[in-house]
C-alpha positions in Angstrom: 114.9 47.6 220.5 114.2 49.7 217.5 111.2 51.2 218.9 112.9 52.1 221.9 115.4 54.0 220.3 113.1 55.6 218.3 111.0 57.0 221.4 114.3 58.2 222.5 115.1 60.1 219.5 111.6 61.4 219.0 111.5 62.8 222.7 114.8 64.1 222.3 114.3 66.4 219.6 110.7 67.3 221.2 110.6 71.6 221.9 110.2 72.6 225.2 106.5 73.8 224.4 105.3 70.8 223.6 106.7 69.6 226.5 105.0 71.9 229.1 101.5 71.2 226.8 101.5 68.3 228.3 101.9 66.0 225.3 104.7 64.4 223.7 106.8 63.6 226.5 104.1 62.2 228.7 103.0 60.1 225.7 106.6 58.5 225.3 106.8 57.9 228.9 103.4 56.1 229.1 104.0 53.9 225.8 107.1 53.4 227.5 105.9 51.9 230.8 103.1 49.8 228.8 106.3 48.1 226.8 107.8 47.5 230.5 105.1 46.2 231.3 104.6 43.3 229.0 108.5 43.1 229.4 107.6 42.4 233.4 104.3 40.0 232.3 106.6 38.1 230.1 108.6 37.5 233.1 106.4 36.8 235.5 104.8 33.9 233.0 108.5 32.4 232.2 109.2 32.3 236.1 105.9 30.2 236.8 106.1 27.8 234.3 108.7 27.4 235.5 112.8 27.5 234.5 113.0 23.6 232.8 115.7 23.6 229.8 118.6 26.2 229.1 116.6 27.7 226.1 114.1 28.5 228.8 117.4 30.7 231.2 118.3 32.0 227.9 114.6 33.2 227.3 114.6 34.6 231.0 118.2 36.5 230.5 117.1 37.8 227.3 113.8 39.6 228.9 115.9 40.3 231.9 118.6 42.8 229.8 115.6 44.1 228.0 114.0 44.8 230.8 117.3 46.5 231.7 117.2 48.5 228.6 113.7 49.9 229.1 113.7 50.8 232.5 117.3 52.6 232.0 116.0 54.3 229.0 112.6 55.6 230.9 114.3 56.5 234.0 116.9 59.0 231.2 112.9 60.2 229.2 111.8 61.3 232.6 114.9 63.2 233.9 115.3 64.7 230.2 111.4 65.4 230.7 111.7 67.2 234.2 114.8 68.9 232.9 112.7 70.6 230.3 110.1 71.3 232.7 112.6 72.9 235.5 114.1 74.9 232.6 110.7 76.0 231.3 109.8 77.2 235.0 113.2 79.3 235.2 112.5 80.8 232.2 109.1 82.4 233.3 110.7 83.7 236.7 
């Protein structure tokens, strides 16, 4: 989870010019969804081989909370994201 905390942070401290650019933010959020992605493939391969031993539930939990994590932490990118934007609007009005 190291990498997502570091998109996180690096968004975070991203000005609001870069922002409206059309860069950083957009970037984070697309690397983001890719990770979700493979979080979702990962999932959908456990689930039809099939659930046969507990190390196998423990697997499926495991990419379940991360799955958790990622989403929760792209959902927070994109309302930080249109935040910027909505305050970068307001501020040429």
């Amino acid at each position: 989870m190291k990498s997502l905390e570091n998109f996180q942070a690096q968004a975070l401290v991203t000005s609001q010019a870069q922002a409206i650019k059309g860069g950083t933010y957009p970037d984070y959020i697309q690397a983001m969804q890719t990770q979700l992605a493979g979080i979702q493939s990962n999932i959908d391969t456990l689930m039809s081989n099939g659930i046969s031993s507990p190390s196998d539930m423990m697997q499926l939990q495991s990419l379940m909370n991360q799955y958790s994590q990622q989403n929760s932490a792209l959902n927070n990118l994109i309302k930080t994201y249109n935040d910027s934007l909505k305050n970068i609007a307001q501020n040429m009005s």
